[in-house]
N, C-alpha and C positions, 0 to 999 in steps of 0.2 A: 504494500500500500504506500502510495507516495501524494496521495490526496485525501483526505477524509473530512464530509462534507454533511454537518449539523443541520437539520432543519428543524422548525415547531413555532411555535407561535409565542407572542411577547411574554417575555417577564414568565417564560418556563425553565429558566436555566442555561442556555446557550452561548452564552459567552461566558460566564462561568467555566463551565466544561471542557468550551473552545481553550481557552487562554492556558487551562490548566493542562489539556491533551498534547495542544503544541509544545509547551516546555517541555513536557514528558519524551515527547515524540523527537525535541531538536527542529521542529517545523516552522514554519512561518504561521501567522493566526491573520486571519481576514474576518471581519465583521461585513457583510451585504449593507450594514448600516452606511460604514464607509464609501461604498461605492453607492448611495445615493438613499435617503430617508425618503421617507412617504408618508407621513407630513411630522410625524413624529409625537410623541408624548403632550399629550395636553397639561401640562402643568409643568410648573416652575415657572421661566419669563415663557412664555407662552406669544407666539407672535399672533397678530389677527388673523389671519390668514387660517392658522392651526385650529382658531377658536371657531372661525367661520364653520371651517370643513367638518367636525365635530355635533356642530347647531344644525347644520342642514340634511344630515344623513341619517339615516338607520342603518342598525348595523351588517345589514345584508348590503347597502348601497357601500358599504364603510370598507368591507371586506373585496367586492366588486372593483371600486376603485385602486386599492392597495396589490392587487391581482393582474392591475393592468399595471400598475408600476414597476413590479417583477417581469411579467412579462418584457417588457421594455428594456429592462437592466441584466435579462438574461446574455443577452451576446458577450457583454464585458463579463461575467459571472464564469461564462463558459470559455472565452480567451486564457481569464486566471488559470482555470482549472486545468486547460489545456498546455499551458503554459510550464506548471507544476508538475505534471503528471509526465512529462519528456524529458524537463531539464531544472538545474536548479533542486534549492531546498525541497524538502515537503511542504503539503501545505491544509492546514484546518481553519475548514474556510464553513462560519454559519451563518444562519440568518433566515428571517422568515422565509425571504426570495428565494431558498433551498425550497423549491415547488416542485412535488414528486411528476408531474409530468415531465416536467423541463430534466429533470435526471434520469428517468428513463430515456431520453434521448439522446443522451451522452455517449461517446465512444469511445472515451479518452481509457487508456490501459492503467491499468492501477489506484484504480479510483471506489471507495468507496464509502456508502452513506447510512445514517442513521438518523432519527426523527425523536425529539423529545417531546411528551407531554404530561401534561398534570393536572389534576381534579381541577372544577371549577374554584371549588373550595382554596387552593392554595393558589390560582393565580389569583383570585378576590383578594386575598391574605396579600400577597405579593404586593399587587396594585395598589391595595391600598396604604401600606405603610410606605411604598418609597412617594405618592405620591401627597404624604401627607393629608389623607382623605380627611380625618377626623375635625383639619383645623379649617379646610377649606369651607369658604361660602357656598350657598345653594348652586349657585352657577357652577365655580368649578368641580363641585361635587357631579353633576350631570355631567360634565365634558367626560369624568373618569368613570362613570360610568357608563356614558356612551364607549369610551376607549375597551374596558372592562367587556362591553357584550361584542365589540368588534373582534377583540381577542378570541373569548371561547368562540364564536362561530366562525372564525378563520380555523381554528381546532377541530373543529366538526366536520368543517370540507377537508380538512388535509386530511383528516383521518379516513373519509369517504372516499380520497385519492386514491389511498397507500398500496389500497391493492398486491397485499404479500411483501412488501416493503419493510425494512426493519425499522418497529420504532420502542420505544425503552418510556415506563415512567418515570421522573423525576420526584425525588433527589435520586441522582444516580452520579454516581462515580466513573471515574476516570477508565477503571479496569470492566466494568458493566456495559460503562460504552463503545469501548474497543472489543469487545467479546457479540456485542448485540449488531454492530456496525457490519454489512457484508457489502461484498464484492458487486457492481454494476454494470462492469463491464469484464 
């Protein structure tokens, strides 16, 4: 293996994992974040734009949208992997944009993926503590919770994806995901 490629939905543990498997591994760590957000976490400084896109959707439109951005972001995603996978370090590379269709079409040699998720119960827990749910105003309480139903129903389609695809609950370990991770190509 000289790629291994995280995917799941926010605030399930994925760069956690990432960050800690590449050290392990001596690999390079990529975050999909980096190669381009979509629109990103409603809270903290929070730009309008964020706040808009949040106010105006449900989280079926929320997930739609976020779908087409992956999409989008796939070429660069698969250049990287492509990249890795022939020459140079290793590399653990996650991020939602890890969309099991988009990997199934991969042909790159040595590559392979795993899928993290976790109860609604603990991304809720997740969500709300880094986002400060309890101090925020009624406003931004709605944005994370609009964020919060975007999440689990991005989790539901991926899962309806996976189609035999390997994926692992979280909290999981370093050793759980390298054991649970298989081969794509």
């Amino acid at each position: 293996m000289r790629v291994l490629l995280i995917g799941g939905t926010s605030n399930v543990g994925k760069s956690t994992a990432a960050g800690a498997l590449a050290a392990r591994l001596g690999f390079t760590y990529v975050s999909t974040d980096r190669l381009g957000r979509h629109p990103g976490r409603p809270w903290g400084d929070v730009p309008a734009h964020v706040v808009e896109h949040y106010r105006s959707h449900d989280a079926g439109a929320l997930v739609d949208a976020l779908l087409a951005h992956y999409e989008r972001m796939w070429p660069r995603i698969e250049e990287l992997v492509t990249a890795h996978a022939v020459d140079g370090p290793g590399l653990v590379l996650e991020g939602s944009g890890v969309w099991p269709e988009y990997v199934r079409r991969l042909t790159t040699p040595y590559t392979s993926a795993v899928w993290l998720t976790a109860s609604e119960r603990v991304l809720r827990s997740r969500i709300q503590q880094a986002s400060g749910y309890p101090t925020l105003p009624h406003d931004g309480r709605h944005l994370v919770d609009q964020f919060l139903a975007r999440t689990t129903r991005y989790q539901h389609r991926m899962l309806a994806h996976l189609d035999g695809l390997p994926h692992i609950s979280t909290p999981a370990g370093p050793t759980q995901i390298l054991k649970a991770a298989r081969s794509i190509s």
